[in-house]
Biopython code that builds the backbone (N, CA, C, O; Angstrom):
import numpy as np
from Bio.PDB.StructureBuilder import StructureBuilder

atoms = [
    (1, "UNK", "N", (110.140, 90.351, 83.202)),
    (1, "UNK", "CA", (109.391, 89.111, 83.161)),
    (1, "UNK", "C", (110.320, 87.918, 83.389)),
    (1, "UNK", "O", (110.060, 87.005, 84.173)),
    (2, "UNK", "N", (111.421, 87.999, 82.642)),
    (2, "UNK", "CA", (112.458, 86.807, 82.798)),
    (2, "UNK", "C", (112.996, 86.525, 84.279)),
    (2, "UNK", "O", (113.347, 85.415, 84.680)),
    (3, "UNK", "N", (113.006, 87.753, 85.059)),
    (3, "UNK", "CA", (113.432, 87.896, 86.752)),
    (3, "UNK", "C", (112.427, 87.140, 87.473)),
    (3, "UNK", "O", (112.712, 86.366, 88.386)),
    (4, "UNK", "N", (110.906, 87.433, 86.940)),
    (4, "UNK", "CA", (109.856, 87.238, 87.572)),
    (4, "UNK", "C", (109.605, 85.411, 87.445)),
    (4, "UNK", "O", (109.225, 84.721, 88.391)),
    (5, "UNK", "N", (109.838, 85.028, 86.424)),
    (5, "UNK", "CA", (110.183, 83.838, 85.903)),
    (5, "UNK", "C", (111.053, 83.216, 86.712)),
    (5, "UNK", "O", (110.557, 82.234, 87.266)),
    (6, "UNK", "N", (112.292, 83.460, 87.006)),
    (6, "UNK", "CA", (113.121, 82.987, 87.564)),
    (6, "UNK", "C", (112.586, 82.958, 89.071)),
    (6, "UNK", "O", (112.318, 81.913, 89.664)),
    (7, "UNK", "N", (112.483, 84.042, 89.530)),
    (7, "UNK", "CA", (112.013, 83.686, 91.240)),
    (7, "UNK", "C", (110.793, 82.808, 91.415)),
    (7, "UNK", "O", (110.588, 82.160, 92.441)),
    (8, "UNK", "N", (109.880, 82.820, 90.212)),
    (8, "UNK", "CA", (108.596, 81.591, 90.545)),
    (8, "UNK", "C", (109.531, 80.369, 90.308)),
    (8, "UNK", "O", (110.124, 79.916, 91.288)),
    (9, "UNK", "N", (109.663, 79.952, 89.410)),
    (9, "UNK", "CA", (110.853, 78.904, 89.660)),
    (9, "UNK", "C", (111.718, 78.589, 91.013)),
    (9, "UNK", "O", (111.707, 77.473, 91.532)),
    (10, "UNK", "N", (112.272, 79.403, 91.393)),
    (10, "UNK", "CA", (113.156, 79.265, 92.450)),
    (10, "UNK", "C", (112.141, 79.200, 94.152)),
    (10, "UNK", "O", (112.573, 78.795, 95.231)),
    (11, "UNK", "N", (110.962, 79.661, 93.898)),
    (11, "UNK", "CA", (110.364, 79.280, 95.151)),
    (11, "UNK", "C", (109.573, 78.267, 95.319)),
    (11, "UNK", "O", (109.157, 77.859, 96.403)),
    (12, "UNK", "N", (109.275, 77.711, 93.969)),
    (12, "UNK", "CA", (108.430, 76.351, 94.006)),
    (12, "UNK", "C", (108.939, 75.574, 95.121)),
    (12, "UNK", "O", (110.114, 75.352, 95.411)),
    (13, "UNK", "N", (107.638, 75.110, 95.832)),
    (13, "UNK", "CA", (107.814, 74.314, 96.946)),
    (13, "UNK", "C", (108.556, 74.536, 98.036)),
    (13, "UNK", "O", (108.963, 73.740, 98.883)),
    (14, "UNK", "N", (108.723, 75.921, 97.918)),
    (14, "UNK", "CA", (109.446, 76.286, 99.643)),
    (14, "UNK", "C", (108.781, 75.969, 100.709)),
    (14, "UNK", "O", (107.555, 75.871, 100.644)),
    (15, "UNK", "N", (109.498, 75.739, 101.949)),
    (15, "UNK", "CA", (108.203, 75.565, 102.577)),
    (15, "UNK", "C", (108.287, 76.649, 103.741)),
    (15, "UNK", "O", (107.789, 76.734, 104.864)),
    (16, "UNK", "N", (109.165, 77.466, 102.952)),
    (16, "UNK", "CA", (108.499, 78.376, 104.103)),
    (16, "UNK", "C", (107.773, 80.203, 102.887)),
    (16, "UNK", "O", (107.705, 81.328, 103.380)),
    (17, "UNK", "N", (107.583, 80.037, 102.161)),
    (17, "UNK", "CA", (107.070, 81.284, 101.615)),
    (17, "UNK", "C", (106.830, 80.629, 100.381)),
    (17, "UNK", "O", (107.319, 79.557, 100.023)),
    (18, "UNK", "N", (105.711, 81.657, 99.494)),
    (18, "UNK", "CA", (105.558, 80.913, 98.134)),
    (18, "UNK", "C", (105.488, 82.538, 97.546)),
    (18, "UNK", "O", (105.087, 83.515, 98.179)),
    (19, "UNK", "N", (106.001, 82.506, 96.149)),
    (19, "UNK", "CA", (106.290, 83.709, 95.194)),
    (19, "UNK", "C", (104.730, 84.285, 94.811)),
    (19, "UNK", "O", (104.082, 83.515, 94.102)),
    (20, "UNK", "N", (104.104, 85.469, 95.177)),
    (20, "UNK", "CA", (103.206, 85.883, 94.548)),
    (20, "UNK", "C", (103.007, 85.907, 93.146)),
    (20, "UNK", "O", (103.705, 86.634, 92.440)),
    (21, "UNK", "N", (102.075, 85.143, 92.652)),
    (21, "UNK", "CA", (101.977, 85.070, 91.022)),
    (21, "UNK", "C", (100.883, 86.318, 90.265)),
    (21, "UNK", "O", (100.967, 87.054, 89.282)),
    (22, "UNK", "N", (99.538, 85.982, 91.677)),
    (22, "UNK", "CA", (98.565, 87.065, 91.369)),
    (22, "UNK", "C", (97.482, 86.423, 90.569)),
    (22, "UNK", "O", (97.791, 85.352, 90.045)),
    (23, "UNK", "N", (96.453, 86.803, 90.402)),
    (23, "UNK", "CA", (95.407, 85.664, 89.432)),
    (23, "UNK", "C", (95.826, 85.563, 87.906)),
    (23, "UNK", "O", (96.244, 86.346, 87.053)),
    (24, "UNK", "N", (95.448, 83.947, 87.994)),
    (24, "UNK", "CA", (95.624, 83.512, 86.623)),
    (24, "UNK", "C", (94.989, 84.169, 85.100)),
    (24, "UNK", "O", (95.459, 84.083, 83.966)),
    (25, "UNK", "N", (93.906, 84.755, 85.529)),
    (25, "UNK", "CA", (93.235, 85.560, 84.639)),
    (25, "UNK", "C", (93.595, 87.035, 83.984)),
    (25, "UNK", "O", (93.027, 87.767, 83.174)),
    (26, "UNK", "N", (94.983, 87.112, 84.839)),
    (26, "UNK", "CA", (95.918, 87.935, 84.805)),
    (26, "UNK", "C", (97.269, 88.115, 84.254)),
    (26, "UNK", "O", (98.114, 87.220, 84.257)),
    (27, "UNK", "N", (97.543, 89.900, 83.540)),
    (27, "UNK", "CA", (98.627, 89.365, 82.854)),
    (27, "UNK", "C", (99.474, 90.561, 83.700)),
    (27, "UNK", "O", (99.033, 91.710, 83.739)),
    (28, "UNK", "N", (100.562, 90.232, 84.282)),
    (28, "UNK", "CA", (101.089, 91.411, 85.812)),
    (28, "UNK", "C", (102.583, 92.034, 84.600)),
    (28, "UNK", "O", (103.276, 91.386, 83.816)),
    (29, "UNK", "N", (102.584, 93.343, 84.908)),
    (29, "UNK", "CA", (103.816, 93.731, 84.406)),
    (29, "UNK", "C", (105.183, 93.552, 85.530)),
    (29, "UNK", "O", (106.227, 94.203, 85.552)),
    (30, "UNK", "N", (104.874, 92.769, 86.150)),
    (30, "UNK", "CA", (105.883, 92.641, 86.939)),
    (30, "UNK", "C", (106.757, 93.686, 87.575)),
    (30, "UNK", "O", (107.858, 93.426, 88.061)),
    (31, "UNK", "N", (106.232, 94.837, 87.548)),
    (31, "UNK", "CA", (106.840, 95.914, 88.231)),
    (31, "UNK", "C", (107.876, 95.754, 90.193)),
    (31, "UNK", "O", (108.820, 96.168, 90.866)),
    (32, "UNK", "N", (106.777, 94.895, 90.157)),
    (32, "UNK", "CA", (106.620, 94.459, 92.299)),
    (32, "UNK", "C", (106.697, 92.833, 92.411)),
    (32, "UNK", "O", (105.844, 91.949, 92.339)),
    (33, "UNK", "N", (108.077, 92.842, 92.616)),
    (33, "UNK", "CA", (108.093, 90.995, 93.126)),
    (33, "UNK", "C", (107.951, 90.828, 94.440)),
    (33, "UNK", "O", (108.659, 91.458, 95.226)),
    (34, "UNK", "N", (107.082, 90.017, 94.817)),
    (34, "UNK", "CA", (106.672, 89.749, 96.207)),
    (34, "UNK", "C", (106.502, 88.506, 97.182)),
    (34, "UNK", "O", (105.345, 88.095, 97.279)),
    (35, "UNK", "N", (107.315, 87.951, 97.798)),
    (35, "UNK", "CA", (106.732, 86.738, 98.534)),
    (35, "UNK", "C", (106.403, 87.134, 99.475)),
    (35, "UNK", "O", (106.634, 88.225, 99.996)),
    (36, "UNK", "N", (105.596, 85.969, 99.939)),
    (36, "UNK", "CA", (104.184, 85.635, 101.020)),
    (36, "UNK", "C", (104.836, 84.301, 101.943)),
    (36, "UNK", "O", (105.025, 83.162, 101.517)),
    (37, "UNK", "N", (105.076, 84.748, 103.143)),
    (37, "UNK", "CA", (105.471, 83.945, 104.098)),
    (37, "UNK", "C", (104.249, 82.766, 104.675)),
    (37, "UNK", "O", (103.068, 83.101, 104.765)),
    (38, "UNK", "N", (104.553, 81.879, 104.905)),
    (38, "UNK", "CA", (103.439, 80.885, 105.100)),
    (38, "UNK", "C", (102.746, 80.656, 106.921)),
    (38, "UNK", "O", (102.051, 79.783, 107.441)),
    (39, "UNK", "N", (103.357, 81.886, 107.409)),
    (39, "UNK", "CA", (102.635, 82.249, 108.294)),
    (39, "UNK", "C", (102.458, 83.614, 108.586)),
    (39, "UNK", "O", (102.843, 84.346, 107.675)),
    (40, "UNK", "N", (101.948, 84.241, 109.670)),
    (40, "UNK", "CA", (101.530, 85.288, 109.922)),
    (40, "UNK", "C", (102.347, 86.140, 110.757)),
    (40, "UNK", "O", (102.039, 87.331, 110.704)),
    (41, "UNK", "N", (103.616, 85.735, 111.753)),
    (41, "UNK", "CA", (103.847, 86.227, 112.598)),
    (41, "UNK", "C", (105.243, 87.434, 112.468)),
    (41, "UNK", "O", (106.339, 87.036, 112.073)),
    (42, "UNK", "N", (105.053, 88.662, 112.787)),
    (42, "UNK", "CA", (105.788, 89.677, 112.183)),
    (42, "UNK", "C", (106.846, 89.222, 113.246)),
    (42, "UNK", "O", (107.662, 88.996, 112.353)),
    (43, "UNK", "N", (107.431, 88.942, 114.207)),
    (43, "UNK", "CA", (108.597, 88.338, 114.518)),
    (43, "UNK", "C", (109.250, 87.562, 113.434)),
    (43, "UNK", "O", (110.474, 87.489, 113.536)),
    (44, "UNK", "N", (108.663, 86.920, 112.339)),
    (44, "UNK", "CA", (109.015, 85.814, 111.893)),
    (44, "UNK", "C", (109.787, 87.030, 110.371)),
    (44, "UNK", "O", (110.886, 87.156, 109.832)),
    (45, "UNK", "N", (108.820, 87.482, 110.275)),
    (45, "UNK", "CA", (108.642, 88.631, 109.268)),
    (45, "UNK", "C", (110.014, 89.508, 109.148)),
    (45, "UNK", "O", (110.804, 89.530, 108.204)),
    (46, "UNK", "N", (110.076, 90.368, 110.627)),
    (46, "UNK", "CA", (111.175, 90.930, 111.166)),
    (46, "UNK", "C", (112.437, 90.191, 110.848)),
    (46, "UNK", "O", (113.190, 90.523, 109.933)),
    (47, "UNK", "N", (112.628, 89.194, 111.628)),
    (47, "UNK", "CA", (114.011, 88.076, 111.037)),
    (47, "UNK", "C", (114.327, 87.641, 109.936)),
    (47, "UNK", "O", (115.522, 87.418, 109.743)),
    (48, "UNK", "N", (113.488, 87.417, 109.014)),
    (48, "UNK", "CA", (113.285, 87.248, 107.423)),
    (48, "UNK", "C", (114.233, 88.602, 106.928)),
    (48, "UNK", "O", (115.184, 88.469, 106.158)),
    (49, "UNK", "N", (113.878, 89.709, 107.411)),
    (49, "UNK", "CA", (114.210, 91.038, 106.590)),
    (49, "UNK", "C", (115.129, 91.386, 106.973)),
    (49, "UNK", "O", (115.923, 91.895, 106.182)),
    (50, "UNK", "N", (115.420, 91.291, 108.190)),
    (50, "UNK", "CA", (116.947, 91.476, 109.050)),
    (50, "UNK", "C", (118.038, 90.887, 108.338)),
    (50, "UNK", "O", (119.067, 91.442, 107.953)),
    (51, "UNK", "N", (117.554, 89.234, 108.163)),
    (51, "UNK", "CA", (118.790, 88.639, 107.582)),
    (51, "UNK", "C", (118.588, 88.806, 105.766)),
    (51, "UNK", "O", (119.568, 88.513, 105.081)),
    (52, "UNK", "N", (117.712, 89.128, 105.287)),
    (52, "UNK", "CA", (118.105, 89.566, 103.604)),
    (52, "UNK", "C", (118.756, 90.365, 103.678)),
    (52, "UNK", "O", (119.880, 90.219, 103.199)),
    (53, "UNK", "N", (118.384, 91.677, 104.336)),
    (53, "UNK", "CA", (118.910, 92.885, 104.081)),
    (53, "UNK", "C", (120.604, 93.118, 104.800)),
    (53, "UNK", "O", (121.367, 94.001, 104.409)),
    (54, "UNK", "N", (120.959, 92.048, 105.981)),
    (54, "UNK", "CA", (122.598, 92.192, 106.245)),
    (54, "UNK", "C", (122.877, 91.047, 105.223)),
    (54, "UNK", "O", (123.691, 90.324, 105.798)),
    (55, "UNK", "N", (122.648, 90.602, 104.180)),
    (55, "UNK", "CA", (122.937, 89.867, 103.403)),
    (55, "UNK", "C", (123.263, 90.462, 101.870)),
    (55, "UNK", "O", (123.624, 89.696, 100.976)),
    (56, "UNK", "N", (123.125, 91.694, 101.683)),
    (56, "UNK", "CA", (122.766, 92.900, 100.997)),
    (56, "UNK", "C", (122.135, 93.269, 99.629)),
    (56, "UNK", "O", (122.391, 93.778, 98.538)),
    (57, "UNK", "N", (120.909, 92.555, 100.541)),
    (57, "UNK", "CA", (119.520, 92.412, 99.182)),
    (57, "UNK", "C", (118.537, 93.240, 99.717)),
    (57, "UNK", "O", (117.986, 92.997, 100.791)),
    (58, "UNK", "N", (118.259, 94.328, 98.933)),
    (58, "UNK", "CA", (117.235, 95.244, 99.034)),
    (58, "UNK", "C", (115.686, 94.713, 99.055)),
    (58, "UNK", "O", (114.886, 94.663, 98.122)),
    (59, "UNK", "N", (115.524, 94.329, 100.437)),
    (59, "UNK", "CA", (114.137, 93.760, 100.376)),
    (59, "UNK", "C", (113.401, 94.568, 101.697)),
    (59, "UNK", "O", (114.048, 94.913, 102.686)),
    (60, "UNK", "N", (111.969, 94.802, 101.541)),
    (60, "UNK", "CA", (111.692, 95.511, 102.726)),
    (60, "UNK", "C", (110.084, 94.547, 102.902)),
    (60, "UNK", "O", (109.623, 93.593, 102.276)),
    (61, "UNK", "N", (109.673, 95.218, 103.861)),
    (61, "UNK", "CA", (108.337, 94.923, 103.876)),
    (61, "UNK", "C", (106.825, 95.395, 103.010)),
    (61, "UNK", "O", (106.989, 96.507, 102.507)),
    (62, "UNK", "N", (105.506, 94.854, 102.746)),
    (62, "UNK", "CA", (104.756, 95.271, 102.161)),
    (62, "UNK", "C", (104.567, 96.989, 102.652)),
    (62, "UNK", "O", (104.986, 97.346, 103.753)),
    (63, "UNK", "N", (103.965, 97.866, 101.801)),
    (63, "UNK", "CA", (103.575, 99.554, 102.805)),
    (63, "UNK", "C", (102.584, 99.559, 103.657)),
    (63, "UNK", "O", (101.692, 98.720, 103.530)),
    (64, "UNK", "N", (102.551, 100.455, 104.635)),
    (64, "UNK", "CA", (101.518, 100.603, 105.503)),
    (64, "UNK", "C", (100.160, 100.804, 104.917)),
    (64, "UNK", "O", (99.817, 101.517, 103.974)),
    (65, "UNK", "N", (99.493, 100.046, 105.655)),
    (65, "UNK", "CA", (97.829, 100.441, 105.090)),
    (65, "UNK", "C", (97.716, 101.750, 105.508)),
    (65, "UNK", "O", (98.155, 101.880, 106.651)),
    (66, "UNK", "N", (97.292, 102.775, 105.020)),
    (66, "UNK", "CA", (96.928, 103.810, 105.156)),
    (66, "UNK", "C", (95.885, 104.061, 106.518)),
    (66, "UNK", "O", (95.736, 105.167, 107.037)),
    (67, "UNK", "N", (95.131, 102.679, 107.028)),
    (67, "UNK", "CA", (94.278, 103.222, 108.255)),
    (67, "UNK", "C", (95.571, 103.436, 109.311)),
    (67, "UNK", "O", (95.915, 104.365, 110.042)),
    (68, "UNK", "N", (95.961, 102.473, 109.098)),
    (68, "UNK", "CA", (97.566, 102.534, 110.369)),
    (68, "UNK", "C", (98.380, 103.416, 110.225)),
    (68, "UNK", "O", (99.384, 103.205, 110.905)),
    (69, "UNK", "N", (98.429, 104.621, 109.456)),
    (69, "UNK", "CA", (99.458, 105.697, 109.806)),
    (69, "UNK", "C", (98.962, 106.869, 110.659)),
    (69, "UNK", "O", (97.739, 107.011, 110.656)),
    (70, "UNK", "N", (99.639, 107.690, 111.351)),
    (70, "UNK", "CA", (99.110, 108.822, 112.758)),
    (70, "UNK", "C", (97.797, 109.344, 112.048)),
    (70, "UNK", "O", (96.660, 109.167, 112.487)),
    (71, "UNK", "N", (98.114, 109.989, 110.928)),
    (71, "UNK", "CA", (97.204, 110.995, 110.773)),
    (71, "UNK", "C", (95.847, 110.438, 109.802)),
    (71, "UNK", "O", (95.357, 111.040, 108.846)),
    (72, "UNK", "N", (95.398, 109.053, 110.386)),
    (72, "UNK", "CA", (94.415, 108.973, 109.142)),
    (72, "UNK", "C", (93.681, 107.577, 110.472)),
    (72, "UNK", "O", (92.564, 107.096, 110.283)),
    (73, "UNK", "N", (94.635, 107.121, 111.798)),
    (73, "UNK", "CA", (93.991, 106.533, 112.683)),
    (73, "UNK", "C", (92.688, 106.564, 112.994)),
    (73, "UNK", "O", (91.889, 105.641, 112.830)),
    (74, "UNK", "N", (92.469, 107.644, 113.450)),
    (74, "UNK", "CA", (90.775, 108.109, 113.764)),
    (74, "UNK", "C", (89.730, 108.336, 112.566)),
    (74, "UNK", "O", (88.670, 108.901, 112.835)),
    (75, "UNK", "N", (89.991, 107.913, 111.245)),
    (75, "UNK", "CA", (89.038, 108.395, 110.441)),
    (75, "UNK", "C", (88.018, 106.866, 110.494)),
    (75, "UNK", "O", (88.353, 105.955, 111.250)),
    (76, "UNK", "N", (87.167, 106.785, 109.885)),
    (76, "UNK", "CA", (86.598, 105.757, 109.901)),
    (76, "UNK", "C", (86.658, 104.631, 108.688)),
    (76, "UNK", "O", (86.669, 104.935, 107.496)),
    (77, "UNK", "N", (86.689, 103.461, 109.132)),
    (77, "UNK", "CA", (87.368, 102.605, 108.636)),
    (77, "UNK", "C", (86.559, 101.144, 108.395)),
    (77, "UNK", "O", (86.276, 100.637, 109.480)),
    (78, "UNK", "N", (86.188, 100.470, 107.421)),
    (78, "UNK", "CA", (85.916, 99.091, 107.215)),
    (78, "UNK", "C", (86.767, 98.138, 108.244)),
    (78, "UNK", "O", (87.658, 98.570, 108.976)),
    (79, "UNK", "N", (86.474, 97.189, 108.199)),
    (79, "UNK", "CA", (87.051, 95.779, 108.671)),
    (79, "UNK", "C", (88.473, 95.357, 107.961)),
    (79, "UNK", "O", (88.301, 95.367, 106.742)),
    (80, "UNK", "N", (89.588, 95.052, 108.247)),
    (80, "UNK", "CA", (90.649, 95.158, 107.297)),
    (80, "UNK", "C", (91.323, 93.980, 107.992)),
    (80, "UNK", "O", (92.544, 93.899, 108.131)),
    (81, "UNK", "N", (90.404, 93.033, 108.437)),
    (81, "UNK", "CA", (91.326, 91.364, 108.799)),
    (81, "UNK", "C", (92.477, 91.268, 107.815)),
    (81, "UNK", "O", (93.661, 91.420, 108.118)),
    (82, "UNK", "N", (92.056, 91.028, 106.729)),
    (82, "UNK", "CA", (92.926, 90.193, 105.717)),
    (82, "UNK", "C", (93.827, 91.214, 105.032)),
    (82, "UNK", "O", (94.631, 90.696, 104.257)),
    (83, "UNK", "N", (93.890, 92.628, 105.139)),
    (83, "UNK", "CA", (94.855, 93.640, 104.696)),
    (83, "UNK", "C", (95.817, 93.461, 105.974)),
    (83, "UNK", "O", (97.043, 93.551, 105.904)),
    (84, "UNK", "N", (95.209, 93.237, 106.966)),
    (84, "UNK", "CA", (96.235, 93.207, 108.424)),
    (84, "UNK", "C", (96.911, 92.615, 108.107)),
    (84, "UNK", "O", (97.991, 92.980, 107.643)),
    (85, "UNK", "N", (96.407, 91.082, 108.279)),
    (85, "UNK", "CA", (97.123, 89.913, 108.205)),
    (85, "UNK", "C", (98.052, 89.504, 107.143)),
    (85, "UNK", "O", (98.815, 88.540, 107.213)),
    (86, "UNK", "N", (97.896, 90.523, 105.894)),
    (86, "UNK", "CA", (98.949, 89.977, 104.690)),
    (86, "UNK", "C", (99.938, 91.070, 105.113)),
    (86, "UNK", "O", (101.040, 91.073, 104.565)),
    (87, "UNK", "N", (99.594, 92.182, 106.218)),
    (87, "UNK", "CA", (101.351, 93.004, 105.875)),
    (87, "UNK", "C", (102.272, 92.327, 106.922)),
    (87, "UNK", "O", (103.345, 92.882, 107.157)),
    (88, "UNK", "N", (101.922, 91.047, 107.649)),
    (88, "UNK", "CA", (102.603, 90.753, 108.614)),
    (88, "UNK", "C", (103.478, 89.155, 108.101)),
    (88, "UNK", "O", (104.085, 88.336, 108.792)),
    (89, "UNK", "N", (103.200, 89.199, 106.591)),
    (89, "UNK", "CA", (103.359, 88.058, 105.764)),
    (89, "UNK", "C", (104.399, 88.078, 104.266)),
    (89, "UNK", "O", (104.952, 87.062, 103.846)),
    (90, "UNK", "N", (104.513, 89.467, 103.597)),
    (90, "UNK", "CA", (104.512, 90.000, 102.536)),
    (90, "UNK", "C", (105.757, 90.800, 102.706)),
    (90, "UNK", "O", (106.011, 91.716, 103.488)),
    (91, "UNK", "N", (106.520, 90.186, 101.716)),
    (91, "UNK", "CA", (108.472, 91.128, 101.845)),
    (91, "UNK", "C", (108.362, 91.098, 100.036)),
    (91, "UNK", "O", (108.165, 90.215, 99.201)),
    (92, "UNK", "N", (108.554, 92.246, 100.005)),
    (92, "UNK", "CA", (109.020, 93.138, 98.401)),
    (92, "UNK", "C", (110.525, 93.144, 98.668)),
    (92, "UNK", "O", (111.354, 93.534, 99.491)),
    (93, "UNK", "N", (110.333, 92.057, 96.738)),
    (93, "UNK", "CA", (112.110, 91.685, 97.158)),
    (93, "UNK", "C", (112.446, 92.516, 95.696)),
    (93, "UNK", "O", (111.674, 93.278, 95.113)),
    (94, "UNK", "N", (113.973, 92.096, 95.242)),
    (94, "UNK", "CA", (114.116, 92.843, 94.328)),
    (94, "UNK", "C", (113.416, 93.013, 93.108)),
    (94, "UNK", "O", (113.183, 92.040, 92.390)),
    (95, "UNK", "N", (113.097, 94.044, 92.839)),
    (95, "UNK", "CA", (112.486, 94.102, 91.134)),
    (95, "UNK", "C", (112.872, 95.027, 90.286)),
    (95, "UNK", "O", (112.246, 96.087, 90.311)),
    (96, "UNK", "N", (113.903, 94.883, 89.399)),
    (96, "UNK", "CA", (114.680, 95.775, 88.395)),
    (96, "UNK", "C", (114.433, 95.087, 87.551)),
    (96, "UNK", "O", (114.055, 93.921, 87.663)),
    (97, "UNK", "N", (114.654, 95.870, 86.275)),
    (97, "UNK", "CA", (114.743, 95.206, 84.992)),
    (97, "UNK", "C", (116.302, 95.272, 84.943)),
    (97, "UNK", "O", (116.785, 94.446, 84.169)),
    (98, "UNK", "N", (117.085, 95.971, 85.513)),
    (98, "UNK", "CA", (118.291, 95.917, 85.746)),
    (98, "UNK", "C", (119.029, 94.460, 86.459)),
    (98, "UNK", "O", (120.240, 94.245, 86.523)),
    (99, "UNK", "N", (118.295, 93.865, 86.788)),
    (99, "UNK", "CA", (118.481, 92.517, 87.752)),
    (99, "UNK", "C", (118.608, 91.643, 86.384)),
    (99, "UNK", "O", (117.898, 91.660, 85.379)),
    (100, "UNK", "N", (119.872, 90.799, 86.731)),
    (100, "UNK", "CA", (119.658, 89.153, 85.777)),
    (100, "UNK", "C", (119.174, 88.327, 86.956)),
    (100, "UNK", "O", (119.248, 88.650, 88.141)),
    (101, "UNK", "N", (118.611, 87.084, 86.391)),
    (101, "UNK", "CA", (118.079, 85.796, 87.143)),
    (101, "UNK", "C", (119.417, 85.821, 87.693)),
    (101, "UNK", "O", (119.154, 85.864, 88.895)),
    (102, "UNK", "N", (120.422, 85.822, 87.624)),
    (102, "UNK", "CA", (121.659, 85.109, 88.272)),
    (102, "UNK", "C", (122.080, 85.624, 89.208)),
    (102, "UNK", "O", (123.134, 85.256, 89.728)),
    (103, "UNK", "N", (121.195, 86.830, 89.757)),
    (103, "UNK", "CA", (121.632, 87.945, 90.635)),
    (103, "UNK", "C", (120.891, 87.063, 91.795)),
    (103, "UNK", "O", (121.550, 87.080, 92.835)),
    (104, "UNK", "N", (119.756, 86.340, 91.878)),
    (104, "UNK", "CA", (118.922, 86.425, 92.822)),
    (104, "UNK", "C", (119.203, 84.984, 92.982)),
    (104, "UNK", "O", (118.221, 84.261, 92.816)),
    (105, "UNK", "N", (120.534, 84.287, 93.322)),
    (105, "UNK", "CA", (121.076, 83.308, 93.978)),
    (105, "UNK", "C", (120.694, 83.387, 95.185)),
    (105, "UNK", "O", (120.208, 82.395, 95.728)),
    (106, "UNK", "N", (120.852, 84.742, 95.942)),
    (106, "UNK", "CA", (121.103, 84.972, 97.538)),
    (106, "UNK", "C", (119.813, 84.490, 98.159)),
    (106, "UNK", "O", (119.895, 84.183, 99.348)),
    (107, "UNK", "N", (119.094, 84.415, 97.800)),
    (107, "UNK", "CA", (117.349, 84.551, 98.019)),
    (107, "UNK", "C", (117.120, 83.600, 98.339)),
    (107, "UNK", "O", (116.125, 83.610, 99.064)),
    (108, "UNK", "N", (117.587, 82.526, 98.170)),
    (108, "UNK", "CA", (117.470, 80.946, 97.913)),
    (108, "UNK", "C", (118.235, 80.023, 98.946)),
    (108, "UNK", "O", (118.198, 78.799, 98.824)),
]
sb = StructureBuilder()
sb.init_structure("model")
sb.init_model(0)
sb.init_chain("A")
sb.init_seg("    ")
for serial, (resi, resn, name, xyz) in enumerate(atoms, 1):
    if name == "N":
        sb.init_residue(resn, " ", resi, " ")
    sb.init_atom(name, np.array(xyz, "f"), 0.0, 1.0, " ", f" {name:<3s}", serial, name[0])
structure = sb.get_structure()
């Protein structure tokens, strides 16, 4: 929680990504820290992750939706605009309980 604390803090007012908090009506065990890029474009996405990760912060992208992997393509499927559009937005950055706030300077 104290990690999770620290990175909402530290992204206030970025202007280029804002820290997933999740609804207010909500109490998150913080397992999955996540920012949300303030646009859509997986070029943008790609370069984001390129340079965390030669920077050597274990950050990757959100997981594949399950309609988009080989073996589940052809099954039939709802409308998934807004599942699309958030994996081309969404980088899972570090989340340990092993992590101090002081670790996640690099991020910033």
């Amino acid at each position: 929680r104290r990690l999770a604390c620290a990175y909402q803090a530290a992204f206030i007012n970025n202007e280029f990504c804002d820290f997933f908090n999740g609804p207010k009506e909500s109490f998150s065990n913080n397992w999955l820290n996540t920012i949300l890029l303030k646009g859509e474009d997986i070029t943008v996405l790609n370069r984001v992750l390129e340079e965390l990760n030669s920077s050597g912060l274990g950050c990757r992208p959100i997981w594949s939706l399950l309609s988009d992997l080989p073996h589940f393509r052809n099954n039939p499927q709802m409308p998934l605009s807004i599942a699309k559009s958030i994996t081309n937005k969404v980088i899972n950055i570090p989340s340990s309980a092993f992590l101090d706030p002081s670790h996640i300077g690099p991020l910033m």
